[in-house]
Every structure is written in structure tokens, then in C-alpha cells.
C-alpha positions, 0 to 999 in steps of 0.5 A, spaced: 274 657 464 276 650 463 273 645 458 272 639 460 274 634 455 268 628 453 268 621 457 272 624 462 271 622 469 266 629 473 261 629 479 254 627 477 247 627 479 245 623 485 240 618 483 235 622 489 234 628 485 232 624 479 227 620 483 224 627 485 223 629 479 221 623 476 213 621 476 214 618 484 216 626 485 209 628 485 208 625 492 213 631 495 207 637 491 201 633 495 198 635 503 199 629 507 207 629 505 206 637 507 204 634 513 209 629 515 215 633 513 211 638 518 210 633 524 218 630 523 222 637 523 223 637 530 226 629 530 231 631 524 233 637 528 233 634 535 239 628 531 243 633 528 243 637 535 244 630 538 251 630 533 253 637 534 253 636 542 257 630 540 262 635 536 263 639 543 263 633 548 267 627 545 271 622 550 267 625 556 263 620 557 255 620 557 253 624 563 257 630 560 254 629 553 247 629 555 249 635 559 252 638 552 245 637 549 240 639 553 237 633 556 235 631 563 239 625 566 239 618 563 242 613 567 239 607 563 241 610 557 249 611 559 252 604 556 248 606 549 251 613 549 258 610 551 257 606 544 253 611 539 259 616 543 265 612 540 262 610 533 262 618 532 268 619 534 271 613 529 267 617 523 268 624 526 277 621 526 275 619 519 272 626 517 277 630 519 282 625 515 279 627 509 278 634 510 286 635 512 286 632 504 281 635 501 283 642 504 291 641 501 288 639 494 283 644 494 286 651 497 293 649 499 296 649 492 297 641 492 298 639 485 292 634 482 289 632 476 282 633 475 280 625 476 283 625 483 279 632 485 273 629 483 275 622 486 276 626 493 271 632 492 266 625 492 269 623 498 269 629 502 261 629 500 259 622 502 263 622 509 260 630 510 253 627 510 255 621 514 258 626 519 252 631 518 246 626 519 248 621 523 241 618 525 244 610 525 248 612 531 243 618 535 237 617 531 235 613 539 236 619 542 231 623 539 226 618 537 225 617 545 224 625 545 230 626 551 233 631 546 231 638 544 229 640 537 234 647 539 238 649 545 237 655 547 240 662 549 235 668 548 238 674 549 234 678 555 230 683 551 233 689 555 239 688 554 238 687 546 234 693 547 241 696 550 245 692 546 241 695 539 238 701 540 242 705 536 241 700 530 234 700 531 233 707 530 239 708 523 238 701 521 243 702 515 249 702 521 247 694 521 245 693 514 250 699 511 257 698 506 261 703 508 266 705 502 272 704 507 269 697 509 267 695 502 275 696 499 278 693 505 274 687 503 274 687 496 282 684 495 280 679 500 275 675 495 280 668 495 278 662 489 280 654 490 282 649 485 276 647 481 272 641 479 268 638 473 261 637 475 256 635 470 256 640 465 259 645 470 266 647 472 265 648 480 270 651 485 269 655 492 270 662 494 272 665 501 272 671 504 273 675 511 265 676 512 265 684 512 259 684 518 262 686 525 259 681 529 261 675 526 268 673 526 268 667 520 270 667 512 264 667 508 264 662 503 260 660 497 260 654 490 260 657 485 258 653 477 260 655 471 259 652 464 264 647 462 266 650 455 264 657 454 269 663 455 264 669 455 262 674 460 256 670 464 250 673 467 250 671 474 245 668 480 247 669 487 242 664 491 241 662 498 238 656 501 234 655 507 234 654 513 237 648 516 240 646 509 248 643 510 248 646 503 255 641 499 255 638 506 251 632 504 251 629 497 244 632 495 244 640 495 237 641 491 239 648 489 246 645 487 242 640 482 235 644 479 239 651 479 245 651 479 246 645 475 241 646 470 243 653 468 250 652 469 251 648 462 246 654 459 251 660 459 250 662 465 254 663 473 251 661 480 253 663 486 250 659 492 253 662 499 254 659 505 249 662 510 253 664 517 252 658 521 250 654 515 254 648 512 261 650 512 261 656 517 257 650 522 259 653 530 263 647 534 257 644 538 251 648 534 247 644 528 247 648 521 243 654 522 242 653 529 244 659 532 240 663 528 234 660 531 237 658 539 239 666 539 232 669 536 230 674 535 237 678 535 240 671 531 236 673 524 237 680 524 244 679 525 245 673 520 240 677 515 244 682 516 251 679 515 249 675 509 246 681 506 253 684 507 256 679 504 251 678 498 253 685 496 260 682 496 259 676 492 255 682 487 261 686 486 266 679 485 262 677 479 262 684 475 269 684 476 268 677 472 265 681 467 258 679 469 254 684 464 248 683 470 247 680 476 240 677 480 240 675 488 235 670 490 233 665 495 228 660 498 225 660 505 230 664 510 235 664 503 229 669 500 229 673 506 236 675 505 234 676 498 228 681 500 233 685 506 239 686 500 233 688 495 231 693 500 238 694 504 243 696 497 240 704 495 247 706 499 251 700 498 257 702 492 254 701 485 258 696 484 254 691 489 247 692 488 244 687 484 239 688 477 234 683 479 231 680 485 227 673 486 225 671 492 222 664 493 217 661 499 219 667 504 214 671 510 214 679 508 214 681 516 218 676 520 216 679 527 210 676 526 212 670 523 216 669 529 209 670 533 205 666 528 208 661 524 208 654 525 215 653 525 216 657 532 210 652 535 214 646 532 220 647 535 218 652 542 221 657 539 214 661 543 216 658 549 223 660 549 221 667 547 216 668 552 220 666 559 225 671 556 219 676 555 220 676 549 212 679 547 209 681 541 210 688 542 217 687 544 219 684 538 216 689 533 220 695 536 226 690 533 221 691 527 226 695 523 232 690 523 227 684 523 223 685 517 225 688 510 224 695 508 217 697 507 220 700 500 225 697 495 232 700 493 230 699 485 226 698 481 219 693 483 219 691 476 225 687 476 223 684 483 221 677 481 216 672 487 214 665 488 210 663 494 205 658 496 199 660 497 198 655 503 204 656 506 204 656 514 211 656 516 213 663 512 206 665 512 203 667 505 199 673 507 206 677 510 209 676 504 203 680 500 203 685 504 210 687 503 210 685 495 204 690 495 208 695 500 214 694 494 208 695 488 211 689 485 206 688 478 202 682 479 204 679 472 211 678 475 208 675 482 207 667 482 203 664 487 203 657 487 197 652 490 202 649 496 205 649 503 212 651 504 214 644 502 211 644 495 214 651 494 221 647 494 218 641 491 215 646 485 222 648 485 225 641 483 220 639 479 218 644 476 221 649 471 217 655 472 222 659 476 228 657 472 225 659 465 223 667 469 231 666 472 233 665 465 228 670 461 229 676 466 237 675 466 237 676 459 233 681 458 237 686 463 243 684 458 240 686 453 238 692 455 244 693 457 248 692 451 243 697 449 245 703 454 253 701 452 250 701 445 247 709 445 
């Protein structure tokens, strides 16, 4: 591991993390913020969709562009598009020049000094972000509600049936990790050049992502202490839905987690989620199918990042990392309950010690019918002209929901939800922790919604101190069993 010299230049931390974790925060932890955040999701997503069509349709003009985008004809809108069209494509020429360079500098083995790949790692971010959300130049889209929040593709539910059944009937060909597969895999884990950040060493892993039915590299940040050179504990985290993770200049789990326990002594691995970030579909917004292809696109992205999750787990023992944990907040906690009760027949080496799960639903079959996210963005009117019922959704049950029992011991599962959480509905989520008799003393339930869960996070310490606490507690237990 590098040090890092003092008073050298390094990645810092942006100035909207310190606003939110400042006393002007404590306005993200209250209702009518819960509420607004709620009512302006469709608008965010319906912008990022309008850039993602613009990604699959440059220099053909607005009548395909609308085409691309779901949205009816707009004749009178055809000149504003022509401009917001060729302003893209400016920033798009920029971003892809930027890429070119970032990538020789940070996987092609081009030589550097440390300041110039913190000057271009800066770079790439801040034009990601512009490139990610550009709201200046398609936020009159979706303000004149022509576009849609999500652009659907629902599978017919008798083909999924057809398509699935035998998964549906041995979960474990979906979700298992066969020693063959797992070997294949292992090799293939590649590391690019690093970058100082504050505290931290950071640098980004890829690998081919082991599901069967993706087709991408799987990749992932990795943070590291500056100047410590022991075995790190270490924490495999996800994030949540939608998130373009270091994509944009400000990722919330890269600063209240893997930025504030880096420098202590510890590792954290934030994964990429198929679909998310750097693993964007041409003409599809980060995380967008998952949602466009339900309910066969979140059996199939949990499924692949558990798999993946697996993988992450074992290239940290091989690190030497003396014990290993897997969380993740919203969509991100949901991959960490499907590799908590998925990893039983997964080779040792691959199974986590610890789990935390934050802001999750315990049972997404009904969350699909229930939870307010599926209102918000209609995802329910998708479903039901596909004929997707409730009763169809739950026969997907033992792909879509977390086991009913864990694959280790319900004493080092860790939760966090909020108590008034509509989008991942707070009463599935007990229920499952109740099925997996996780003792009350390590369930923490929070006075929020689903924002609040996220704000308590940033703001708050408390879920750090239990990562820190149980992390070393299952290393010190497990110095006492080499030691015996």
C-alpha cells in the first residue's frame, strides 16, 4: 500500500457533503423534505431517461429522439430539441475525450505521477456529472411532462414462467456458485492504477461478472488507508437505486463510509450494480432496466450482484483480510439480505462473516405491489397490462425475496430501517428479520422514511460505530481460533 506524502495534492471532500452533515443537514431528516424528495423522483429519473435516449439517438434529428424516448410527437418543441441535441453532443465529444485519457492513464499502463491522476481522476468526475444529469439542457423535457419517468419492457408473464421455471423450482441454478464457475472467475479479478484521496488510497477493480446472463465486467472502488501496510477488515457495500456511484462528483457512501473508515484501518469495497454507473446500458439511465424489465430485471440484477458480491469476498481474503462483512442501503441492502441467505453453498472462502443491511423491504413481491415507488414511477400500470397480478408475482417469490432463513449466524446480521418508510416498506422488513431471529439488540429502527434512513446515515455515526465495533470483534474472535 502507497503513502501518501503530506502537502501533496489528492481527491477531497466535496463542499455538498460538508453542507449536509453541517446543522443546515438536519433539514434532509425532516417530513416535508421526505416529501418533496418523494414528489420530485419521477422528474429526476424522467431527465436522466431524456439524456440516456439522447445517448441512442445523436444526429437523428428530434423526431427520432422523441421516438427513442418515449414520448408522443412534439412538433413545436422540434427546434428546442435540435439545440439541447447538439449541446449533448458537444458535452458527450468532451466526455468521451476525457475517458479516452482517464482510461490510458488508469488501466492502460501509461506512466503518471500521482498529482496528474488526481488532476485527471477530478476531470473525469466533474464531466461524468455534467454528462450523467444534464438537467440545463433536458430539464425542459421533463418539467413539460412529455417524457416518462421509465421506458418499459415487461416480459409476458408466460414466457417468464417458461423462461424461469426451473429456477423457480431450484432457486440455487440462479443464485448458486459452482466451484467450476467460481475458479474460472478468480484469476480474472484485474486492479487499475491508484489515486490519493483524503486519508485513502483508492483504485477500481474489474472482473468478468460470473451471472449468465449478463454479458459485462463487473466493477468496483475500492479505499484503502494511506500509510497502513496491515491485513484490513473489510466492507463490501452497495448503494441504492438509480445511484451513477463515482460517476458524479458527490457519492454518499464513498464520503460517510468509505472515506471515514478508510483512514481508520479498515478497507471498503463499493460495487458498481449491473446497470449502475459505469456498467450504464446505451440508451438506458443507470439502474433503469432493473426497473423497465420487472419483476425478471431485479431477480436478475440481485442475483448477478450477489454472485458478484461473492467474488468481491474472496479477493479480499486473498488480501489477507482477517474477516469480511457485505451491506448496502435500499436496492444495495437488498443484495446484502439475497448474499446473506444465498452464500451456504457458496465455497468458503466467499461467504461473508457479517451482514448490515440498511433501508431494505424484506419481501419484494410485495413491495412491487405496495411500495410507493411502484405508484410514483407506474411501475403498477406496466405490471398490470402485462398481467403481471399479485398472485403471479408471488409464484417469482423464491427469486424475488430473500430466503426465509439465513446461510450463518443471525447474531452477526446487523439492520437499520426507518420506521415510516413507504418506498421499501418497513413492516416486510421485520417480518424477514423475525423469520431470520435476528436479536432485537442488533436491529436499529430509526424514526424516518426512506430518505431519512439515507440522511441518518450521513449525518449520523451510528451505523458506522456498529460497522467498526463488529468488524473488530469478528477479528478478534478470529485471532482466538488461530490462536487455539
Amino acid at each position: 500500500m502507497s503513502h501518501v506524502p503530506h502537502g501533496m495534492d489528492h481527491l477531497e471532500t466535496p463542499a455538498v457533503h460538508r453542507l449536509m452533515v453541517s446543522p443546515v443537514g438536519r433539514l434532509l431528516t425532516t417530513r416535508p423534505f421526505e416529501a418533496f424528495k418523494i414528489r420530485s423522483l419521477p422528474r429526476e429519473f424522467a431527465v436522466v431517461r431524456a439524456r440516456a435516449a439522447a445517448d441512442a439517438a445523436l444526429g437523428k434529428g428530434p423526431r427520432a429522439y422523441l421516438h427513442e424516448v418515449g414520448a408522443p410527437p412534439a412538433p413545436h418543441l422540434h427546434d428546442r430539441i435540435e439545440r439541447a441535441l447538439a449541446a449533448y453532443a458537444q458535452l458527450r465529444e468532451e466526455y468521451d475525450e476525457t475517458m479516452a485519457r482517464w482510461e490510458s492513464v488508469f488501466w492502460d499502463g501509461y506512466e503518471s505521477l500521482p498529482d496528474e491522476r488526481v488532476a485527471i481522476e477530478r476531470e473525469r468526475r466533474k464531466i461524468s456529472q455534467k454528462r450523467a444529469k444534464p438537467t440545463d439542457i433536458f430539464g425542459f423535457l421533463a418539467k413539460e411532462h412529455l417524457v416518462p419517468s421509465v421506458q418499459f419492457e415487461m416480459p409476458n408473464p408466460d414466457d417468464a414462467r417458461t423462461r424461469w421455471h426451473h429456477e423457480i423450482a431450484e432457486p440455487e441454478r440462479l443464485y448458486g456458485f459452482t466451484e467450476a464457475r467460481a475458479t474460472e472467475e478468480f484469476p480474472r479479478v484485474e486492479r487499475s492504477a491508484t489515486v490519493r484521496g483524503p486519508g485513502t488510497v483508492e483504485y477500481l477493480l474489474r472482473f468478468n461478472s460470473p451471472s449468465p446472463h449478463l454479458s459485462d465486467r463487473a466493477t468496483a472502488r475500492v479505499y484503502e488507508p494511506a500509510d497502513v501496510d496491515d491485513d484490513l477488515p473489510t466492507l463490501v457495500f452497495h448503494s441504492g437505486l438509480g445511484m451513477f456511484n463515482d460517476q458524479l462528483v458527490y457519492w454518499p457512501e464513498e464520503e460517510y463510509l468509505a472515506r471515514t473508515l478508510a483512514p481508520e484501518g479498515y478497507r471498503v469495497i463499493l460495487p458498481d450494480a449491473p446497470w449502475h454507473g459505469r456498467r450504464e446500458l446505451l440508451g438506458r439511465y443507470s439502474g433503469e432496466p432493473y426497473i423497465a424489465r420487472a419483476p425478471v430485471g431485479f431477480f436478475t440484477l440481485y442475483s448477478a450482484a450477489a454472485l458478484e458480491t461473492a467474488v468481491l469476498v474472496d479477493w479480499a481474503r486473498t488480501e489477507g483480510a482477517p474477516t469480511v462483512g457485505v451491506g448496502g442501503v435500499s436496492l444495495g441492502g437488498i443484495t446484502a439480505l439475497h448474499v446473506g441467505g444465498r452464500c451456504g453453498d457458496w465455497p468458503e472462502s466467499m461467504r461473508p462473516d457479517l451482514l448490515f443491511p440498511v433501508g431494505m423491504p424484506g419481501a419484494i413481491d410485495q413491495t412491487l405491489l405496495v411500495g410507493r415507488l411502484t405508484e410514483l414511477l407506474d411501475i403498477d400500470s406496466a405490471l398490470d397490462a402485462a398481467g403481471w397480478t399479485g398472485d403471479v408475482l408471488h409464484e417469482f417469490a423464491p427469486l424475488l425475496n430473500p430466503p426465509k432463513q439465513p446461510s450463518f449466524d443471525a447474531d452477526r446480521v446487523f439492520s437499520f430501517i426507518g420506521t415510516r418508510d413507504e418506498i421499501a416498506p418497513t413492516r416486510t422488513a421485520r417480518v424477514l428479520l423475525d423469520e431470520w431471529s435476528v436479536p432485537e439488540a442488533n436491529r436499529r429502527e430509526w424514526n424516518c422514511g426512506h430518505f431519512g434512513v439515507l440522511s441518518n446515515l450521513i449525518r449520523g455515526s451510528e451505523f458506522q460505530t456498529t460497522v467498526r465495533r463488529e468488524l473488530d470483534a469478528a477479528v478478534r474472535d478470529e485471532r482466538k481460533t488461530v490462536s487455539v
